[in-house]
Legacy VTK file of the C-alpha trace (Angstrom):
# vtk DataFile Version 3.0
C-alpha trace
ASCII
DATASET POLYDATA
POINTS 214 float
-32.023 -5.219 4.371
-31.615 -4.922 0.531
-31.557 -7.527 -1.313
-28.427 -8.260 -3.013
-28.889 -9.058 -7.306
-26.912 -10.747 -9.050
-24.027 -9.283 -11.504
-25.822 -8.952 -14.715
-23.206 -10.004 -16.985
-23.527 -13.647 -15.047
-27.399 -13.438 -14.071
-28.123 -16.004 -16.755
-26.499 -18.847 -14.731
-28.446 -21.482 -13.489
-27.526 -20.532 -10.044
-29.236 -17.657 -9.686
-32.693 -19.316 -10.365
-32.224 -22.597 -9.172
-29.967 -22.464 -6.038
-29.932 -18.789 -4.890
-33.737 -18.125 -3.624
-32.718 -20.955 -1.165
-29.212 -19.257 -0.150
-31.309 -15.975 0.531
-34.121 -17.271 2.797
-31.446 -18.839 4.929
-29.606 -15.602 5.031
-32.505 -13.583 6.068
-32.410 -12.394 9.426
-28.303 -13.203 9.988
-25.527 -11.094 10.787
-23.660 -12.307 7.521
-20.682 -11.411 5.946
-19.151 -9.645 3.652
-22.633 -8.756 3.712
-25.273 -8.293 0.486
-23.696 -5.094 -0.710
-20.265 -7.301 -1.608
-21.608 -10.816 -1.922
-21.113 -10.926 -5.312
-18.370 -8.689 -5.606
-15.697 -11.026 -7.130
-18.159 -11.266 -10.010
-19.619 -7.518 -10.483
-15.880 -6.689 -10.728
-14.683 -9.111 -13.765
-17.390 -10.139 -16.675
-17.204 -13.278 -17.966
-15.462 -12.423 -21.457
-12.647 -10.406 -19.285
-11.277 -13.331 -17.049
-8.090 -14.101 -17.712
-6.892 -15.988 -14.500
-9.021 -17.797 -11.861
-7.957 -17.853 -8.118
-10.165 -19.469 -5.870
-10.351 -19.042 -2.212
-12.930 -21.096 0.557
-15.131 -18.093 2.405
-14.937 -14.604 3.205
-12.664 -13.851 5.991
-15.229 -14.458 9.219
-13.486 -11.302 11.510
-15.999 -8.095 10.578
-14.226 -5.517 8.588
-12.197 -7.690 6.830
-13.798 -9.622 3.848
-14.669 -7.634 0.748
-16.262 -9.815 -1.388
-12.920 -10.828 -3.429
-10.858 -14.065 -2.352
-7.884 -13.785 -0.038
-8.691 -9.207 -0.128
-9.043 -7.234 2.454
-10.468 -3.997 2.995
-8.125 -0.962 2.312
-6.171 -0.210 5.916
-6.824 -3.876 7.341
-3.981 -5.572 8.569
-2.741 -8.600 6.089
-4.082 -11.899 7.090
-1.462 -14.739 7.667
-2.155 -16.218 3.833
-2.110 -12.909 2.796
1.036 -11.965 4.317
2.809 -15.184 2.386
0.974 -14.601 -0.815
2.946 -10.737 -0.842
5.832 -12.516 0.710
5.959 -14.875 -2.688
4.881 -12.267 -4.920
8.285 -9.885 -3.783
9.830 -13.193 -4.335
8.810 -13.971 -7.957
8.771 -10.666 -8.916
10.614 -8.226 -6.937
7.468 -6.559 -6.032
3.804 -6.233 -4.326
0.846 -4.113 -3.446
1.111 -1.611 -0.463
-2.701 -2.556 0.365
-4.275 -5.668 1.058
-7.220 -4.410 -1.579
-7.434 -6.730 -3.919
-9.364 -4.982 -6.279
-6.351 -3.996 -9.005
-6.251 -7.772 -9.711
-9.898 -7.860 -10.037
-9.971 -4.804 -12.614
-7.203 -7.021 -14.773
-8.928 -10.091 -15.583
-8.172 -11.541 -12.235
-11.500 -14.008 -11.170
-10.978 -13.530 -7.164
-13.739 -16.464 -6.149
-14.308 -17.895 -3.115
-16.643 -20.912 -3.056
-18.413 -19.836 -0.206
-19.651 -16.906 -0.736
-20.803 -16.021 2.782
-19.795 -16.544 5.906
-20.784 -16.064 10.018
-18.361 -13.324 12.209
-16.147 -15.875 14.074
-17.338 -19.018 11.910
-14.728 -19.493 9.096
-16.341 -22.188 6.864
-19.920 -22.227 8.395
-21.794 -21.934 4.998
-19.776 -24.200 3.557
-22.417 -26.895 2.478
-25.172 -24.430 1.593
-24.241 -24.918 -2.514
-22.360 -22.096 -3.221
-19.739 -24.192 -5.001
-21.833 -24.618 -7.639
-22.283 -21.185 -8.506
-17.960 -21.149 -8.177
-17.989 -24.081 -10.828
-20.601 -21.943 -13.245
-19.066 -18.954 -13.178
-15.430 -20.852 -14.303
-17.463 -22.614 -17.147
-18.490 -19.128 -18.448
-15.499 -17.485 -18.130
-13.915 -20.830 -20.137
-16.372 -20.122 -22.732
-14.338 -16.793 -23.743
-11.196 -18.253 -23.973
-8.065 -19.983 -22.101
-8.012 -19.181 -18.697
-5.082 -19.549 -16.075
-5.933 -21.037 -12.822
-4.327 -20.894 -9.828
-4.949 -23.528 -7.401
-4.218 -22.804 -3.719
-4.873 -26.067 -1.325
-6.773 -28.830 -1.705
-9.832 -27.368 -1.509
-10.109 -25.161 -4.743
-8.344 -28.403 -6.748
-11.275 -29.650 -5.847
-13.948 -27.744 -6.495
-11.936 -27.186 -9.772
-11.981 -30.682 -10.666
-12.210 -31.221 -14.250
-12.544 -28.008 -15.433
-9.214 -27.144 -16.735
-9.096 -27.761 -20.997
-5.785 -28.564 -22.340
-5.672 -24.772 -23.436
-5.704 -23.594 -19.807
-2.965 -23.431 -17.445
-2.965 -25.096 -14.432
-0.716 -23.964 -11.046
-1.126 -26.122 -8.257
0.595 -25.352 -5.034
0.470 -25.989 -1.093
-2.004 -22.730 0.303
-0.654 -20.282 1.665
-1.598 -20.358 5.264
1.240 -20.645 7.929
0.301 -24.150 8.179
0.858 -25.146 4.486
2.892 -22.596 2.762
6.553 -23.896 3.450
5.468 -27.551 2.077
5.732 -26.459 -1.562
3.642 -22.356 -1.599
6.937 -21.072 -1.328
8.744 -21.034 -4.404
5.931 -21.866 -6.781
6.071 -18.927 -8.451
2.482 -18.827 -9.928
2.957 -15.027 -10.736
5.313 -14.892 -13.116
4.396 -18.040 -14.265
0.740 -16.879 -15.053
2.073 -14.113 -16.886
4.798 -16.073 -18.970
1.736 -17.780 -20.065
-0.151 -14.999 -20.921
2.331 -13.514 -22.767
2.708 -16.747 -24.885
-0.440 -15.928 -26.261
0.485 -12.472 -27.118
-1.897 -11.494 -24.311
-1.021 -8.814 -21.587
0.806 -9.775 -18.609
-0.944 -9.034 -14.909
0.186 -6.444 -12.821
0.280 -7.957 -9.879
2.103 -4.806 -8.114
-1.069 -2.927 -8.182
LINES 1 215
214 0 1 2 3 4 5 6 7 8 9 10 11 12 13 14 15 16 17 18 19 20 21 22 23 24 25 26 27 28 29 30 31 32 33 34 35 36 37 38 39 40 41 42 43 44 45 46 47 48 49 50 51 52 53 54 55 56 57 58 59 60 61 62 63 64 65 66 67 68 69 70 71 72 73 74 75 76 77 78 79 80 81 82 83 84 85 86 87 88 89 90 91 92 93 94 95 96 97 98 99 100 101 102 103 104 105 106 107 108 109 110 111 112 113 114 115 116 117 118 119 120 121 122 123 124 125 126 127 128 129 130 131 132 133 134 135 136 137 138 139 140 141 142 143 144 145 146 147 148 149 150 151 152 153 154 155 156 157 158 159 160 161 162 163 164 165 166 167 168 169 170 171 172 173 174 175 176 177 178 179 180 181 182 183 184 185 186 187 188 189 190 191 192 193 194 195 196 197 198 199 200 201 202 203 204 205 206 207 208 209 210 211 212 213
């Protein structure tokens, strides 16, 4: 299997010499997903002086066919996942609009940092590579981007606030919300509005808004 390398406009984080040798050997020899040709995907898709917004996710989607390396995407034709679903069901809500596809990659291409902090995952397993230190590559990566300017995060669950812990600046903005799953999303996802938000923000700055329509 080839060996995935890391982005090159982020293979001078500590990460990739002092954690990832370690991730690989243990994912040697396992079915894996999204697999080494979109492990790093979130990051090969934004570099670090381009992010404008951070959204983090947990792991890849653990059903085959569905993760593609970017948090809370799908692959192009793949049915939207419940969180998905209400993400696009608050987006038409905020905005009046929101992408036919569950393809993520249009945010990406914008500025958008799609990061889960797992970056792997076992078919069936959701969160079974959860303790293996990928969070610490999630935390790097923000502290990069921050280097570059204000960024805008959006915080979905408990979970990325966490891992996101004292990161934000005073220049950044922060959203916080419920996440979007079924089991969550009517406690406070719903009407959060991070989307137009984010871009009121932006604009602020005389920066260019996101379009989140695709």
């Amino acid at each position: 299997m080839t060996q995935p390398l890391p982005p090159p406009a982020w293979a001078h984080l500590p990460f990739f010499t002092r954690d990832w040798p370690a991730i690989r050997e243990r994912l040697r020899g396992l079915d894996w997903l999204p697999g080494p040709g979109r492990v790093f995907a979130a990051l090969a898709a934004v570099a670090p002086q381009d992010v404008r917004v951070v959204i983090l996710g947990q792991d890849p989607y653990p059903t085959p066919g569905h993760a593609n390396g970017l948090a809370f995407s799908v692959n192009p034709g793949v049915k939207l996942p419940r969180s998905l679903a209400n993400i696009f069901a608050e987006l038409a809500a905020d905005t009046g609009t929101a992408p036919s596809s569950g393809d993520l990659s249009h945010w990406a291409r914008q500025g958008v940092l799609l990061l889960n902090t797992s970056l792997s995952v076992l078919p069936g397993q959701a969160g079974a590579h959860a303790g293996w230190g990928w969070d610490r590559l999630a935390r790097e990566s923000i502290a990069e981007a921050q280097s570059h300017g204000p960024l805008g995060f959006i915080l979905w669950g408990a979970h990325a606030a966490r891992v996101a812990r004292g990161l934000p600046r005073p220049q950044d903005l922060v959203i916080e919300s419920p996440h979007p799953s079924p089991l969550s999303a009517r406690r406070g996802f719903f009407g959060s509005r991070p989307f137009s938000r984010v871009n009121a923000w932006l604009l602020a700055q005389g920066r260019a808004p996101i379009d989140w329509s695709g």
